[in-house]
Structures are given as C-alpha cells and as structure tokens.
DOTOR-570957 format. One record per residue (C-alpha): residue number from 1; residue in one letter; x, y, z. Coordinates in nm, 3 decimals, padded with zeros to 5 digits. Example, Ala and Ser with C-alpha at 12.3 -4.5 7.8 and 13.67 -1.06 7.14 Angstrom:
2
{num = 1, residuo = a, c1 = 01.230, c2 = -00.450, c3 = 00.780}
{num = 2, residuo = s, c1 = 01.367, c2 = -00.106, c3 = 00.714}
This chain:
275
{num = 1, residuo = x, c1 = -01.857, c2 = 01.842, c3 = 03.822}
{num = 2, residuo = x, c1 = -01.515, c2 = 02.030, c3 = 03.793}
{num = 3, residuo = x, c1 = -01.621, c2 = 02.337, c3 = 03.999}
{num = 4, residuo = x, c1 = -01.805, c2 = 02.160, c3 = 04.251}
{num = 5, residuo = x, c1 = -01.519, c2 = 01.987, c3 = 04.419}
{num = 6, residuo = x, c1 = -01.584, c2 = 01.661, c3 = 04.524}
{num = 7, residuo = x, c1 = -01.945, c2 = 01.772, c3 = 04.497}
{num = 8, residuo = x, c1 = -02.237, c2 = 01.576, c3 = 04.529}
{num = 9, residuo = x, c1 = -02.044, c2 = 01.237, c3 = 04.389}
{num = 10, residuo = x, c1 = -01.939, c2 = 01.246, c3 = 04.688}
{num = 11, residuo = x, c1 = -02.225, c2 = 01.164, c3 = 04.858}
{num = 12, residuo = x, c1 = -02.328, c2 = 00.853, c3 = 04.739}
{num = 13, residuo = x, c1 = -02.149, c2 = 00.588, c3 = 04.907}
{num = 14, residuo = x, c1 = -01.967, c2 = 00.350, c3 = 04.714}
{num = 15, residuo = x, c1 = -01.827, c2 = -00.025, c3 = 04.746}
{num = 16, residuo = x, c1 = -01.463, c2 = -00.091, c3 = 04.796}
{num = 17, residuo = x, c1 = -01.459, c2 = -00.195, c3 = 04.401}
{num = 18, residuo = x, c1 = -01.589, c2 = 00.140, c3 = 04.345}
{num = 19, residuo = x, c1 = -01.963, c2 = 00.119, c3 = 04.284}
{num = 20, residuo = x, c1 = -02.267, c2 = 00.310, c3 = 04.394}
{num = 21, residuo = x, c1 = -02.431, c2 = 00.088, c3 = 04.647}
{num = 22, residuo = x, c1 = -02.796, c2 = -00.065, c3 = 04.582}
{num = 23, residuo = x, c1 = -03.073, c2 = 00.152, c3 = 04.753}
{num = 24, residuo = x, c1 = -03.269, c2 = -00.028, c3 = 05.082}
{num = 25, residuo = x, c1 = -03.653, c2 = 00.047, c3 = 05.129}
{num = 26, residuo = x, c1 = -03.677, c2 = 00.279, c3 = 05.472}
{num = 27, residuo = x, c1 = -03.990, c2 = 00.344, c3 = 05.658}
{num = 28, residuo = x, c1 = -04.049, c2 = 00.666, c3 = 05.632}
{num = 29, residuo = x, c1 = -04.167, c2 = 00.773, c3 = 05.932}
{num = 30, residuo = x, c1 = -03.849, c2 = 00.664, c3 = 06.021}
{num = 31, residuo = x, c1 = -03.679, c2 = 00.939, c3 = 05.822}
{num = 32, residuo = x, c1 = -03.679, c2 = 01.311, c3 = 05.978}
{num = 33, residuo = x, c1 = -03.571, c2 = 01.646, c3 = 05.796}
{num = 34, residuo = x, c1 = -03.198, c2 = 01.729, c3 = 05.833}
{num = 35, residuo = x, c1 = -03.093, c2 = 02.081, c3 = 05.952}
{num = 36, residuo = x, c1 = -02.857, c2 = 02.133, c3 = 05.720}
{num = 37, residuo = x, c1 = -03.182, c2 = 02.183, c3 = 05.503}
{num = 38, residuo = x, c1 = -03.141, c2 = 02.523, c3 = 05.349}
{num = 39, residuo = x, c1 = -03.462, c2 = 02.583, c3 = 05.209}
{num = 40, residuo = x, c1 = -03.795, c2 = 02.692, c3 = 05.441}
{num = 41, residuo = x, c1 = -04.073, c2 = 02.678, c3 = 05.193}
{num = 42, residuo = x, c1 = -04.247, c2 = 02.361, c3 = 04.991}
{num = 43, residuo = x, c1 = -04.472, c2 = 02.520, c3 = 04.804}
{num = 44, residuo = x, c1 = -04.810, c2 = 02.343, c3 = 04.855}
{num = 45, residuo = x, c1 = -04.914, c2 = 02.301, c3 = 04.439}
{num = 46, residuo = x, c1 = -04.574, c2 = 02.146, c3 = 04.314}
{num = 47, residuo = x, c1 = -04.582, c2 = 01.914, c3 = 04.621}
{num = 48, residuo = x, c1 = -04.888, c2 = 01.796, c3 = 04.585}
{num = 49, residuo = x, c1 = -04.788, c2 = 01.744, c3 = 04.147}
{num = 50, residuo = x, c1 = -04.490, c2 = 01.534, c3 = 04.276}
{num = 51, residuo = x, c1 = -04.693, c2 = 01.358, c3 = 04.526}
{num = 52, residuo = x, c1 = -04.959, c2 = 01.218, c3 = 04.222}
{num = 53, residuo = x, c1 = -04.665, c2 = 01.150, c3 = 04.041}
{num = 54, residuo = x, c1 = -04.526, c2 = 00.932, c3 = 04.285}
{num = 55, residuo = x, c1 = -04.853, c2 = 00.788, c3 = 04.321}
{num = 56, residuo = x, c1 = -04.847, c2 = 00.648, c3 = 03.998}
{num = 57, residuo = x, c1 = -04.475, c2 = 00.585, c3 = 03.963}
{num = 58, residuo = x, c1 = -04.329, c2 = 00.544, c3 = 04.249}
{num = 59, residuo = x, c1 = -04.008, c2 = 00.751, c3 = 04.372}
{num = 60, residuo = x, c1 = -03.787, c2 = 00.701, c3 = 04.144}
{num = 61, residuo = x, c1 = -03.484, c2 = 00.877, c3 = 04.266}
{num = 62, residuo = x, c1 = -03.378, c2 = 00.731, c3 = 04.627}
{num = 63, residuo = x, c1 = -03.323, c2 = 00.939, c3 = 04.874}
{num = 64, residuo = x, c1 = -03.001, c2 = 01.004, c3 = 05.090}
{num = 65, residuo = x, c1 = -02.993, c2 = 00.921, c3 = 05.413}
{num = 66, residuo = x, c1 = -02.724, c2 = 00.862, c3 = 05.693}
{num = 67, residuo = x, c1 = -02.777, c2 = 00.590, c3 = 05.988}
{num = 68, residuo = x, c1 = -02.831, c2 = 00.729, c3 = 06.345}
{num = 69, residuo = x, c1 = -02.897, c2 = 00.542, c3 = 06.678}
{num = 70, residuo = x, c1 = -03.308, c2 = 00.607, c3 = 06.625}
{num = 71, residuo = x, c1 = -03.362, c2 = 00.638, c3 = 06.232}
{num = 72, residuo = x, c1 = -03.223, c2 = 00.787, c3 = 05.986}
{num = 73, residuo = x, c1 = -03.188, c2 = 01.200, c3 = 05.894}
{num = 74, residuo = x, c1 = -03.205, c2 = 01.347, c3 = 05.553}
{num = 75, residuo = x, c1 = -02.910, c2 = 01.408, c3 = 05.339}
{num = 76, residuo = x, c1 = -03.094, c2 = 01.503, c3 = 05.035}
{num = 77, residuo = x, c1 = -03.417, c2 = 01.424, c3 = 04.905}
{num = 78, residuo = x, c1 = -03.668, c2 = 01.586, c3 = 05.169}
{num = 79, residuo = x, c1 = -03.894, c2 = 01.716, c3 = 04.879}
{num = 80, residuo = x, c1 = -03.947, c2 = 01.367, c3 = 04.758}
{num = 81, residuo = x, c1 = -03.964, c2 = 01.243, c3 = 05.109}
{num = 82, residuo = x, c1 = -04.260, c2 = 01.478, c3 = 05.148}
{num = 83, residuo = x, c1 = -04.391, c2 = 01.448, c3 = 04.861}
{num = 84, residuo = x, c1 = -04.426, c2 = 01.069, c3 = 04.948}
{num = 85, residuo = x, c1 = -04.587, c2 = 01.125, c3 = 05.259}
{num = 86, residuo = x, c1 = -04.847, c2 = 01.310, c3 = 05.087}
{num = 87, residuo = x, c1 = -04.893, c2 = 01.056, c3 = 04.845}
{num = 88, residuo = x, c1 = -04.929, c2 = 00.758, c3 = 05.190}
{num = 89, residuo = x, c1 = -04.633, c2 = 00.558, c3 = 05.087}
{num = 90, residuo = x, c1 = -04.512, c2 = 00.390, c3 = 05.398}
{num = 91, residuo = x, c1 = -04.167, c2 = 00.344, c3 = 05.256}
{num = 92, residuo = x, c1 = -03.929, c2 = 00.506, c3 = 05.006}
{num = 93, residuo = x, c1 = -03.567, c2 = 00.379, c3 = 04.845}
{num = 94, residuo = x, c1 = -03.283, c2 = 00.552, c3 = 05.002}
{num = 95, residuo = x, c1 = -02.939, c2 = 00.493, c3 = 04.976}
{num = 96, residuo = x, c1 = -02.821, c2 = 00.483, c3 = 05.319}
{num = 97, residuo = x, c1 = -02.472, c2 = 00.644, c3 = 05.456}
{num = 98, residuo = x, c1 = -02.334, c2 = 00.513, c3 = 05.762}
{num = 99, residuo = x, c1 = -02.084, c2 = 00.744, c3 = 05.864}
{num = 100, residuo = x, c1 = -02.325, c2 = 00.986, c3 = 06.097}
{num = 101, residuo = x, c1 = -02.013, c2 = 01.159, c3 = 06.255}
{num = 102, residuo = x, c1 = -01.864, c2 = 01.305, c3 = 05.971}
{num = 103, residuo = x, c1 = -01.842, c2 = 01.685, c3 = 05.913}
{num = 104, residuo = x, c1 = -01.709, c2 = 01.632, c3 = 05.562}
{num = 105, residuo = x, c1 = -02.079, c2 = 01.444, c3 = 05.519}
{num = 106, residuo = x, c1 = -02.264, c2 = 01.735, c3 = 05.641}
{num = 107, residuo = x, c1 = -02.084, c2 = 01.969, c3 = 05.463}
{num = 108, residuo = x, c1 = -02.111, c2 = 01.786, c3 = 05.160}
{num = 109, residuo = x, c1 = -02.521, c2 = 01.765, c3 = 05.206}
{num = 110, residuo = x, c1 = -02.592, c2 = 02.128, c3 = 05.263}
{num = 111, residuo = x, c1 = -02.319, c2 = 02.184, c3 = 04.921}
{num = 112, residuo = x, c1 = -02.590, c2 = 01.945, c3 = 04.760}
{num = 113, residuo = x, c1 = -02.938, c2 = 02.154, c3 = 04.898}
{num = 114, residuo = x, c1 = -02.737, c2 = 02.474, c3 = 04.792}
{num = 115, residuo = x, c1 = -02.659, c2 = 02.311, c3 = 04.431}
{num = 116, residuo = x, c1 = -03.045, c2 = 02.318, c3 = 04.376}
{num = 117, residuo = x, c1 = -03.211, c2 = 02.615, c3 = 04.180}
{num = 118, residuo = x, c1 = -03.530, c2 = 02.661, c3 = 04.313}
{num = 119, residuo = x, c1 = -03.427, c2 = 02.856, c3 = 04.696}
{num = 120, residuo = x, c1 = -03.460, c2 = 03.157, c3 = 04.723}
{num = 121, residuo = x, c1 = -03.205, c2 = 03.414, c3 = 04.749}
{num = 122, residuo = x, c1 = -03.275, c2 = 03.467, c3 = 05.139}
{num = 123, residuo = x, c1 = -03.235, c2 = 03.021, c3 = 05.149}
{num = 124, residuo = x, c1 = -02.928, c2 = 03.050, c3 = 04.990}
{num = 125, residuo = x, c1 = -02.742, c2 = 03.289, c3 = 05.140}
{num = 126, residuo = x, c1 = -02.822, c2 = 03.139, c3 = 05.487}
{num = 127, residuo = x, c1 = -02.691, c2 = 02.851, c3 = 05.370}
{num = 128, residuo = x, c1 = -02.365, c2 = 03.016, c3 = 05.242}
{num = 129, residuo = x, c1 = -02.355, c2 = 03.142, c3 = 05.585}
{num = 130, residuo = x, c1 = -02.378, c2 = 02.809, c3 = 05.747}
{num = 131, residuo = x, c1 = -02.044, c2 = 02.692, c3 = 05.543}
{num = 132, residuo = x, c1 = -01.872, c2 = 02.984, c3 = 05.662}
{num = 133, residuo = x, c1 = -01.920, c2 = 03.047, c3 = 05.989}
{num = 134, residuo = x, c1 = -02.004, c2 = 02.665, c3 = 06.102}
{num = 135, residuo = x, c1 = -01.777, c2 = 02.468, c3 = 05.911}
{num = 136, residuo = x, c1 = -01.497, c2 = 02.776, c3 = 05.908}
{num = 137, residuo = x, c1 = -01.468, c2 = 02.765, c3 = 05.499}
{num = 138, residuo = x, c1 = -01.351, c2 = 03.058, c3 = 05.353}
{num = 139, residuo = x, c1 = -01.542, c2 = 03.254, c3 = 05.062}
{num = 140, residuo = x, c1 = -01.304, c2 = 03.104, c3 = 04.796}
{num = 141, residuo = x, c1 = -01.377, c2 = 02.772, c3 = 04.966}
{num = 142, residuo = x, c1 = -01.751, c2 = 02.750, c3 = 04.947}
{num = 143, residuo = x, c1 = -01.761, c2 = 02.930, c3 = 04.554}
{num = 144, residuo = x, c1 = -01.521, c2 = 02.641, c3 = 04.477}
{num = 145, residuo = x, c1 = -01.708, c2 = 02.390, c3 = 04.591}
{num = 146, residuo = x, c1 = -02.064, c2 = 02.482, c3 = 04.443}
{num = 147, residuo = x, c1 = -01.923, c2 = 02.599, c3 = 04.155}
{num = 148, residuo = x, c1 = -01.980, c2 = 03.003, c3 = 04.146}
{num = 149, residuo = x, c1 = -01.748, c2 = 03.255, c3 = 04.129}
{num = 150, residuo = x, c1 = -01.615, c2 = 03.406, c3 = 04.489}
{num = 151, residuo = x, c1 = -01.760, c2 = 03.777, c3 = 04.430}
{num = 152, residuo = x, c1 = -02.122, c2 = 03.581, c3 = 04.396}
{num = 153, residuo = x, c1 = -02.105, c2 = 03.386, c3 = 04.726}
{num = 154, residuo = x, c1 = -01.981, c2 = 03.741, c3 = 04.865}
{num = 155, residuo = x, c1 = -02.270, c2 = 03.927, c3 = 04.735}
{num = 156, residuo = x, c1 = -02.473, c2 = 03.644, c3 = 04.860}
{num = 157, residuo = x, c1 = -02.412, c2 = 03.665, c3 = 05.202}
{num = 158, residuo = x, c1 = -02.455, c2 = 04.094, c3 = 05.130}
{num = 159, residuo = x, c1 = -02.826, c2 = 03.987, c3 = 05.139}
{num = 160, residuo = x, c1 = -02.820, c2 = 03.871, c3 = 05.588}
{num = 161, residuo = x, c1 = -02.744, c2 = 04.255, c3 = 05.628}
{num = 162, residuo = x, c1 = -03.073, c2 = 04.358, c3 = 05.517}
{num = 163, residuo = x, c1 = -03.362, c2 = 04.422, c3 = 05.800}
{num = 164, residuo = x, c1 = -03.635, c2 = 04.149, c3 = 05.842}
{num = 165, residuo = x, c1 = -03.878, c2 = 04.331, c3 = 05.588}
{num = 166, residuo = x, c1 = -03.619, c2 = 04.348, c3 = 05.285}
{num = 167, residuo = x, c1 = -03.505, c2 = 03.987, c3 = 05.358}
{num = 168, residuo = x, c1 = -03.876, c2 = 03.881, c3 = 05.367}
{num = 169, residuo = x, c1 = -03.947, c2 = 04.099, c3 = 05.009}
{num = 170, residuo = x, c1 = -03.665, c2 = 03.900, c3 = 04.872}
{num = 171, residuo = x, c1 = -03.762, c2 = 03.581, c3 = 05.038}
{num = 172, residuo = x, c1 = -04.143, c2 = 03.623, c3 = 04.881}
{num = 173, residuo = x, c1 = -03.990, c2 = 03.750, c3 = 04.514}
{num = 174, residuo = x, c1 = -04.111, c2 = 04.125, c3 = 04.605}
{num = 175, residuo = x, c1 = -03.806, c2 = 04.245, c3 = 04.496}
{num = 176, residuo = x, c1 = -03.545, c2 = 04.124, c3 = 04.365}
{num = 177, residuo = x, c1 = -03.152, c2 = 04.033, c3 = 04.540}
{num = 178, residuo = x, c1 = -03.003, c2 = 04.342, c3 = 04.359}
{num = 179, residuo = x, c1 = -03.277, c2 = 04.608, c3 = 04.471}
{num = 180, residuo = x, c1 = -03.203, c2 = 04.432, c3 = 04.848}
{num = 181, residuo = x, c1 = -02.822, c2 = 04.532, c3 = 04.802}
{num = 182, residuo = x, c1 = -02.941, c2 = 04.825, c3 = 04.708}
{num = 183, residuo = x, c1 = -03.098, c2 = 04.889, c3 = 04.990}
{num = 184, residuo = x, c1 = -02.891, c2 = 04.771, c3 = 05.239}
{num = 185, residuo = x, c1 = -02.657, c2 = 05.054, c3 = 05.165}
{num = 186, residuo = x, c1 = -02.912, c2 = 05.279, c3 = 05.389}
{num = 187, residuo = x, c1 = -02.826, c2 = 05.314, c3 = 05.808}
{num = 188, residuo = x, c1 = -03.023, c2 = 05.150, c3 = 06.001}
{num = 189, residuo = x, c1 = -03.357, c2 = 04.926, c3 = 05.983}
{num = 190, residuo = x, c1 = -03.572, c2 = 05.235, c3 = 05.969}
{num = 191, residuo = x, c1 = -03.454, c2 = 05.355, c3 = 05.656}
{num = 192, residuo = x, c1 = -03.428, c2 = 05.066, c3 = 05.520}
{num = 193, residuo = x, c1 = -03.793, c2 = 05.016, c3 = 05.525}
{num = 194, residuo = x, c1 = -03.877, c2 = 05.311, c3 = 05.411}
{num = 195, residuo = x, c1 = -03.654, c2 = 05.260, c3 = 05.139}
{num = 196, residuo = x, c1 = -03.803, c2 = 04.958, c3 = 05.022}
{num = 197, residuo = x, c1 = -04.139, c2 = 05.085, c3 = 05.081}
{num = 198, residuo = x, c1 = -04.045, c2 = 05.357, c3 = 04.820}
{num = 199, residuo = x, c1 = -03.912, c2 = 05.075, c3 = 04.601}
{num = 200, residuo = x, c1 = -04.231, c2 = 04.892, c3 = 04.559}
{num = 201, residuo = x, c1 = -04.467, c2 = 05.224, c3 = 04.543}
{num = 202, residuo = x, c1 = -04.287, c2 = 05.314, c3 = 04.284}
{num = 203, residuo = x, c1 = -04.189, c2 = 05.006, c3 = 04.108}
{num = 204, residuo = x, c1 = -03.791, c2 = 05.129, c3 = 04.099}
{num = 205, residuo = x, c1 = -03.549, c2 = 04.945, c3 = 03.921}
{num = 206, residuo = x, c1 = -03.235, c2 = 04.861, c3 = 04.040}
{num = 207, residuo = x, c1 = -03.003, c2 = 05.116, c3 = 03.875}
{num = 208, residuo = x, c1 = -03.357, c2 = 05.380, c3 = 04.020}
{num = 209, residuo = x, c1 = -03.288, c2 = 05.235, c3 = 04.342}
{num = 210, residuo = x, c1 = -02.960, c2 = 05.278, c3 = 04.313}
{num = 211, residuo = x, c1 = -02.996, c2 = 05.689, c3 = 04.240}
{num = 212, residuo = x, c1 = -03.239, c2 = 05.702, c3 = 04.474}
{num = 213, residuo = x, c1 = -03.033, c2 = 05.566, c3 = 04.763}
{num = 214, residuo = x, c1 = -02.761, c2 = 05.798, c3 = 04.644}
{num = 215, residuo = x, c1 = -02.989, c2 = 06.088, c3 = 04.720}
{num = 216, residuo = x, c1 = -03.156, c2 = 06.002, c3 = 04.984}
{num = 217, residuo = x, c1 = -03.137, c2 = 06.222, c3 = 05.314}
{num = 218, residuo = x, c1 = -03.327, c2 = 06.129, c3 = 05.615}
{num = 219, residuo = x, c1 = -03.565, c2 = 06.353, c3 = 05.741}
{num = 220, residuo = x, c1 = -03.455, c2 = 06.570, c3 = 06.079}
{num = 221, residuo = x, c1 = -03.684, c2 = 06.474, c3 = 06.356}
{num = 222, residuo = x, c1 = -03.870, c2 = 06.776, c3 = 06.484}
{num = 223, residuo = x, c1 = -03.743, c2 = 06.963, c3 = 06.749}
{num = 224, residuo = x, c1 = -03.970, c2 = 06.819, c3 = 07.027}
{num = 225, residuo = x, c1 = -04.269, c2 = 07.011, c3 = 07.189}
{num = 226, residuo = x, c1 = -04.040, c2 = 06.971, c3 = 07.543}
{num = 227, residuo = x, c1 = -03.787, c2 = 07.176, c3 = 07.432}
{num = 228, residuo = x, c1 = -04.011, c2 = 07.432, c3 = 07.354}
{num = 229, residuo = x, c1 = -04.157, c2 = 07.419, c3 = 07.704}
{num = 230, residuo = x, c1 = -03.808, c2 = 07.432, c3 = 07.852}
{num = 231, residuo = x, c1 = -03.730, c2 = 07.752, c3 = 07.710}
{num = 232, residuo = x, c1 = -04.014, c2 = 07.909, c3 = 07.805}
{num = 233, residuo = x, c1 = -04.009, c2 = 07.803, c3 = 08.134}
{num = 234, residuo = x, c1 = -03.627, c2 = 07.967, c3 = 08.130}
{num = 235, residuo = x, c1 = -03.786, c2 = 08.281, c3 = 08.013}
{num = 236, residuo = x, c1 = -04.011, c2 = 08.291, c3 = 08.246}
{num = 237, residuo = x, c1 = -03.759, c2 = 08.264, c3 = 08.519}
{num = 238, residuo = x, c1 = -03.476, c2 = 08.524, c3 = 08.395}
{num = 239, residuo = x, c1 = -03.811, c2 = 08.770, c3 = 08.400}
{num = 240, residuo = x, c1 = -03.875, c2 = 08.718, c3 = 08.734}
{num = 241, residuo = x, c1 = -03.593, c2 = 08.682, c3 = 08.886}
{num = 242, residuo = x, c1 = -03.419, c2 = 09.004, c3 = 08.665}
{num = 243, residuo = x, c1 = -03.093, c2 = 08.815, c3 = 08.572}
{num = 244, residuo = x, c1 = -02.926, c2 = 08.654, c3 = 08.320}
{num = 245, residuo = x, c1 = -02.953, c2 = 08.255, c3 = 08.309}
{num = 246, residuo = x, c1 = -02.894, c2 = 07.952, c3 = 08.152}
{num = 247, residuo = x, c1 = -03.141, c2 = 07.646, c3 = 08.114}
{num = 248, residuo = x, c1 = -03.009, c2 = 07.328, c3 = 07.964}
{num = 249, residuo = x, c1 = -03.133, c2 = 06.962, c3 = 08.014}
{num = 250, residuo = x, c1 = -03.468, c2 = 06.857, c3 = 07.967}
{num = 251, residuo = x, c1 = -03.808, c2 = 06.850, c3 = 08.142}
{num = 252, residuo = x, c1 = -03.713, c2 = 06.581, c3 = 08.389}
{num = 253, residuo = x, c1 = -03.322, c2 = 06.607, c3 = 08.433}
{num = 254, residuo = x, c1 = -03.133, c2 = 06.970, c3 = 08.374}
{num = 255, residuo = x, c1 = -02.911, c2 = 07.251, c3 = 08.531}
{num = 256, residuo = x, c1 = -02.973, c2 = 07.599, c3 = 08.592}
{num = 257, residuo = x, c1 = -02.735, c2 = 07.916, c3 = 08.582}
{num = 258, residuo = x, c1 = -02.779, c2 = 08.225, c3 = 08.708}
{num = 259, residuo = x, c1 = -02.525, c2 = 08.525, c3 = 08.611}
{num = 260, residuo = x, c1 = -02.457, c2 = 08.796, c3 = 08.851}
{num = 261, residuo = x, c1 = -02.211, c2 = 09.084, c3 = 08.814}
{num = 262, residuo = x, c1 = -02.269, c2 = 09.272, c3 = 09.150}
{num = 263, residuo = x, c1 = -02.345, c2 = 09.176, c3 = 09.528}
{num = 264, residuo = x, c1 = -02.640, c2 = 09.389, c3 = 09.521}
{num = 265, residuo = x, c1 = -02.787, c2 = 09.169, c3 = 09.226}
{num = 266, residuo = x, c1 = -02.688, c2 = 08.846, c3 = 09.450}
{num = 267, residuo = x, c1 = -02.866, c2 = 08.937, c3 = 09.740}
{num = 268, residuo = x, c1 = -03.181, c2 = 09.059, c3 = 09.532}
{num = 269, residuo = x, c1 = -03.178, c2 = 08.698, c3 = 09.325}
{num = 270, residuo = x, c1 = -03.147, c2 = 08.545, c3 = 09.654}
{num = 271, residuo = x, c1 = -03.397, c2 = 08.742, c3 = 09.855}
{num = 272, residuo = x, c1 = -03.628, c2 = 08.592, c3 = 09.555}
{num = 273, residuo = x, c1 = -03.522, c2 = 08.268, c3 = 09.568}
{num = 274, residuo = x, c1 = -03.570, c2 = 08.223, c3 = 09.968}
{num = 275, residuo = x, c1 = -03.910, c2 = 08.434, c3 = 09.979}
C-alpha cells in the first residue's frame, strides 16, 4: 500500500479507537451507481457467475457506500451490487460513509475503481482524466496515488487523443493500447481510421504499425472535375473575345481579367462585350 498513498485504507471508515466499523444491511434498491464509476461494461457471463455465487453464499465482501439525503451512492462495490440484484437479494452489507461532501472521498473512490484490473484501457484512461482535470491533480499526483509510474498515467491519457473508432478498437480489445498510440501519431480522424483499418487487415504489430505510420503519406485529393470546367470555360472566352485573360475562383464565386495592350484592342473587347 506504499505507492498508493493513502489508498483504498482510506476508505473504510474507522472508529475513534481506530477500527474498521461493522457493516449495516442496506436495501438495495436503495443504493444507485456512483459516477465516479470508471468502468462502462459488466460483461453479462461473469455477472451472472457472481450472481449464483452469491446465491449460494451470500455477498461476502460489503460494499461501500456514503449516506445522502435519499439513499445511499456507490463508493465501490457496484459489480457485487449488481451481481446481487441479479441474484433477487433485497439487501446487501455495506459499510456506510457519512461524510457525502467530501472531495478527498470521491477522489479516493474513483483511485479505488482505477486500482482494479479488469477496465479497459479506454475505462482507465478516462478515469485518469477525471483526477486531472476534475480534481486538478497533477500527473505525478495521480501515478503516486495508484501506484504506477508517471510516464504510464501519461501514456494513459495518450489514448483520449485517438478518434472514436481507435478508442472503440481499444475499448473492445481489437487492438491493443500501443497500436492506438501508434496511431494517434496520424493528422486528423480520417487518417486515423484508415490507419487502423490497415492495422487490422493486416494484422500489424506494433513496432509494423509503427513503420508504417512512419511512411505513411496521404493520398492528394484529385483535382476536382470543376476546375476542369473552369478552365475551359476561360478558354473558351480568351478565343472569343481575342485577348489575353485570367480566370481564377471557382464555378460559383471568381474574378476575371482581361489584358489589353492597345486602345484599338479595348474598344474591340468591348464592342464584344456590349453586343
């Protein structure tokens, strides 16, 4: 528990002689989800494994909760709260935290979903986000207190620059956080997704990925088919009116320039023009 801080010790509440208080039985549809919850996805099959086993056991690790004016919220524990549910207990034991208002409490609860090694690396970096830009802690902060090293939490939150679809490959175990920082070396969403599409056709590794993203070179979108009509609409014109011009815009904003080097040439142009 050296690296965590005061990690999740912290969060149990204690006595004023110093021990862990006894655990009450809540109601649990009294209990909601806390949204300091990092991770999005229960998968259905281990729930439902937990949910027999609590069936025939019981839950036998309380939950965390803290007090609020109509229930109680989730510190820790939602899996087994879920799990529970499933299983149609219509209480659980939870060790019950009183002090609703306080940051340090929250902080402390999303260190403790973080701690856990089954979110993804898309969960956890959002998390690591959450510390920093919500609760103001600084890289070195946050590795301290879950007990990584700084460059990790850094190349964590590397991961929230990706476009939806690599965050999502990541998310679903596609491919894997290092091909995504691969890939988030490329400009812009589109390449991006064309990069990872090239990834998973091809089943690239990461040090592939890597060369490939070294070499890559975007493809030059083809001169348009408007252009082409604007330039022959120009030479069109300098053949019928018999001078030298200029056509620049495009088909539906532009500027057009005539060159004349004698007033016999002006008045001819403009004898065409007004005819």
């Amino acid at each position: 528990m050296r690296g965590l801080g005061r990690g999740l010790e912290a969060l149990i509440p204690m006595s004023r002689e110093g021990e862990a208080l006894v655990p009450q039985m809540v109601a649990v549809d009294q209990i909601r989800p806390s949204h300091q919850q990092v991770r999005t996805r229960f998968d259905a099959e281990p729930l439902g494994e937990l949910a027999e086993s609590i069936r025939l056991h019981g839950v036998l690790q309380p939950l965390l909760v803290r007090r609020l004016a109509d229930g109680y919220e989730l510190i820790a524990g939602e899996r087994r709260w879920r799990a529970a549910r499933l299983a149609g207990l219509t209480a659980v034991p939870a060790v019950v935290r009183s002090d609703a208002g306080n940051d340090e409490q929250l902080v402390l609860g999303l260190i403790e979903n973080l701690q856990r090694e089954d979110l993804d690396p898309i969960e956890e970096a959002r998390g690591l986000h959450r510390l920093t830009e919500e609760f103001g802690l600084t890289h070195e902060e946050v590795a301290q207190r879950i007990g990584k090293h700084r460059v990790s939490v850094t190349q964590s939150l590397r991961l929230l620059a990706g476009c939806a679809a690599v965050q999502s490959a990541v998310a679903a175990g596609v491919i894997s956080a290092g091909h995504a920082r691969t890939l988030i070396a490329l400009d812009g969403q589109a390449a991006q997704e064309h990069g990872l599409k090239v990834v998973i056709a091809r089943h690239l590794s990461v040090r592939q990925a890597e060369n490939w993203v070294r070499t890559y070179r975007p493809r030059r979108k083809p001169r348009s088919d408007s252009t082409a009509e604007l330039r022959a609409i120009g030479a069109d014109l300098e053949s019928r009116l018999g001078l030298p011009m200029k056509l620049t815009g495009s088909l539906n904003r532009g500027k057009i320039e005539l060159r004349y080097s004698s007033r016999e040439e002006l008045e001819r142009v403009c004898a065409k023009l007004l005819s």
